[in-house]
C-alpha positions in Angstrom: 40.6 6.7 -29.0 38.1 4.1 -27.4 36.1 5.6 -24.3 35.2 3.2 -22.1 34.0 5.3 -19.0 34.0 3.3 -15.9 33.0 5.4 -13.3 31.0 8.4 -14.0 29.4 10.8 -11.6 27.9 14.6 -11.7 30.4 17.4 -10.1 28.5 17.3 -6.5 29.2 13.6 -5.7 26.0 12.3 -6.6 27.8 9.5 -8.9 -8.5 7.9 -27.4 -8.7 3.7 -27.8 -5.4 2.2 -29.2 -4.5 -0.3 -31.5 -1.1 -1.6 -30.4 -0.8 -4.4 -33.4 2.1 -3.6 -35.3 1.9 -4.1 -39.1 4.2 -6.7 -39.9 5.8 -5.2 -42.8 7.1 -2.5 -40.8 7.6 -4.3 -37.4 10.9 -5.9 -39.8 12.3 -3.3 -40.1 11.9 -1.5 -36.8 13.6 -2.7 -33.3 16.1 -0.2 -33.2 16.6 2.0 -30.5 14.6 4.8 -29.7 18.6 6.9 -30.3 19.2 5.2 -33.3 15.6 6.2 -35.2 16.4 9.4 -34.4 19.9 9.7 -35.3 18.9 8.3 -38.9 15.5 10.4 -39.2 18.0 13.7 -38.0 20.5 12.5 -41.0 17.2 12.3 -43.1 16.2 15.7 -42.5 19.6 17.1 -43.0 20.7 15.5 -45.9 17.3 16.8 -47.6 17.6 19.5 -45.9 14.4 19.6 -44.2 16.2 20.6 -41.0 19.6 20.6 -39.2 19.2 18.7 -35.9 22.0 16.9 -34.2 22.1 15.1 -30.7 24.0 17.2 -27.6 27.4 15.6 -27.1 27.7 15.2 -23.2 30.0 17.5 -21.3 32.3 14.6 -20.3 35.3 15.6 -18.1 38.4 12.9 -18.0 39.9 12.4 -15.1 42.2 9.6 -15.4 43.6 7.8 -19.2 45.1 4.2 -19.8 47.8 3.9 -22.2 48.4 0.2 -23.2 50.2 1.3 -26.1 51.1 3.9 -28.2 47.8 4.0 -30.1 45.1 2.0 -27.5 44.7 5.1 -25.1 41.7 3.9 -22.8 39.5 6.8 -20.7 38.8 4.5 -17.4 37.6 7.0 -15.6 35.7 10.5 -15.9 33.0 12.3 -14.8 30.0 15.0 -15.9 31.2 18.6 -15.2 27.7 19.3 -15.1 24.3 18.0 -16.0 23.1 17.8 -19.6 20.3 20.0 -20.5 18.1 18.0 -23.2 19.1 15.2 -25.6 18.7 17.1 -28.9 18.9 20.5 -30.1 18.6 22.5 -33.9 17.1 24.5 -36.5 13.6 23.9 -38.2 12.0 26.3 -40.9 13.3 29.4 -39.0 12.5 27.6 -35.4 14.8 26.6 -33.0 14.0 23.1 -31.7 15.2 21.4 -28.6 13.8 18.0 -26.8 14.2 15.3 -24.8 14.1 11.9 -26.1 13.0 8.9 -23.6 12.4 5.3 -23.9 10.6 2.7 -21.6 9.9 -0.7 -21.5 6.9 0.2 -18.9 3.5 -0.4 -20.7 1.1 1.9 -19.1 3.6 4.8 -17.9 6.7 6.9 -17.9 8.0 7.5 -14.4 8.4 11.2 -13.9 11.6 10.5 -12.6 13.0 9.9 -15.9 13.0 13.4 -16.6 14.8 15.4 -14.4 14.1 18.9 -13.1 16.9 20.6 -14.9 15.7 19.3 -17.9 12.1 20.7 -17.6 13.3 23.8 -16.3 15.9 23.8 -19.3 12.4 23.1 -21.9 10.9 25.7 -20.1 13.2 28.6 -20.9 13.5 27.5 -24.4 10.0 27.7 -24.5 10.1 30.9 -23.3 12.2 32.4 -25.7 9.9 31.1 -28.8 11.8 27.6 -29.1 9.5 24.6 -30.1 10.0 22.5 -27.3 8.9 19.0 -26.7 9.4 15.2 -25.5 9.8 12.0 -27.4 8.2 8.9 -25.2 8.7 5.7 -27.0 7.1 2.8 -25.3 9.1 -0.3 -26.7 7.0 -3.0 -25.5 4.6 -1.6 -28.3 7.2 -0.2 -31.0 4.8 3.1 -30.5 6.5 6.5 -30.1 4.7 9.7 -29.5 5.6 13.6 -29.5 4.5 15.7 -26.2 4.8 19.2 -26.6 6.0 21.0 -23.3 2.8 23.5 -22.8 1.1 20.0 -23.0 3.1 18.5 -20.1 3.6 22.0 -18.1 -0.2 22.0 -17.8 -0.3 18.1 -16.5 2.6 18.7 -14.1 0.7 21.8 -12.5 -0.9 18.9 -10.2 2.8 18.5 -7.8 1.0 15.4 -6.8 1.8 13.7 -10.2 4.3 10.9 -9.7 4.1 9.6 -13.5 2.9 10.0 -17.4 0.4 7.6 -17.8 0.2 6.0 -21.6 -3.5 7.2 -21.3 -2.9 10.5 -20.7 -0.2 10.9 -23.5 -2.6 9.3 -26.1 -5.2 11.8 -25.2 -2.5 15.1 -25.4 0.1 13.5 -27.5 0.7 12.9 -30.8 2.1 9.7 -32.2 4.6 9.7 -35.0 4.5 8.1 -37.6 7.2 5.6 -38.6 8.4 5.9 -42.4 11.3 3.7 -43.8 13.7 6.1 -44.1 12.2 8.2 -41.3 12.0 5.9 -38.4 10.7 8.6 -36.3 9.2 11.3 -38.1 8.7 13.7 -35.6 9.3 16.7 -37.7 5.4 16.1 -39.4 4.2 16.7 -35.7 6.4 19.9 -35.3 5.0 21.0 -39.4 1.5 21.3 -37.6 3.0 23.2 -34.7 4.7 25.6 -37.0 2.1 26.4 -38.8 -0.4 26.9 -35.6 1.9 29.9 -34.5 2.2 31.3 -37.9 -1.7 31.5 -38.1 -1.6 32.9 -34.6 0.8 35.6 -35.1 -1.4 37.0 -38.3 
């Protein structure tokens, strides 16, 4: 079946200093979506298993199906049945793991608006409960993706004034991952370090 959604809507109406040269040899082979690196670093992880992580699938409801023919059923129409929580969720060494994954073409900021309350409140409760919990920012005007752990951004976001995440800010806080061929987005070597924080902390 192809989806092609054409109207989609939520239930309630409402449709450090820095280098930013790339190395050549790897700016070839890079270019893909922020998604995509970390759909094949996830397939990575599982298929060594390193880690099971997958992507959420979104909580599509359809509301209205074309039917061509037999076998070209079309969904032209649907909606969310309720907001999404975070883009990725799984299991890590014992750890539950859930993020959100975000890309910008911006070159000094994210807008706060990208991430939505639900989602920080969602990161929040995981966080609660032991989760490792974190965001992905990848600024695509410099190929450069970094890892933000969410007691990092709680503590920036205590200031209600805040309006965005400046590239400055995330350099000094975040970590940046490192980009392997097969790993486009190693993200997991970041979360190692975390792991093994709370392990020393708990002794």
């Amino acid at each position: 079946m192809i989806l092609v959604i054409k109207m989609v809507g939520y239930p309630n109406g409402s449709k450090k200093h820095i280098n930013h040269a790339t190395n050549k040899a790897d700016a070839g082979k890079r270019g893909m979506s922020l998604e995509a690196d970390l759909n094949q670093s996830n397939d990575y992880y599982r298929l060594n298993q390193i880690a099971v992580i997958h992507k959420k699938p979104t909580p599509v409801q359809v509301v209205t199906v074309d039917y061509p023919s037999r076998n070209k059923a079309r969904i032209t129409e649907a909606y969310y049945r309720h907001p999404s929580t975070t883009d990725y969720n799984g299991i890590y060494k014992g750890y539950y793991v859930d993020f959100e994954a975000k890309e910008t073409k911006n070159k000094t900021l994210l807008p706060l608006q990208f991430i939505h309350p639900h989602q920080l409140e969602h990161l929040a409760s995981v966080e609660r409960e032991g989760a490792i919990s974190f965001v992905i920012i990848r600024f695509s005007s410099y190929n450069e993706t970094y890892l933000v752990f969410s007691k990092d951004l709680f503590i920036l976001l205590e200031d209600k004034t805040i309006k965005s995440i400046t590239l400055k800010w995330i350099i000094e806080h975040g970590h940046r991952c490192p980009f392997r061929y097969q790993i486009p987005c190693d993200y997991l070597t970041i979360v190692e370090q975390e792991r093994m924080r709370r392990l020393s902390t708990d002794e």
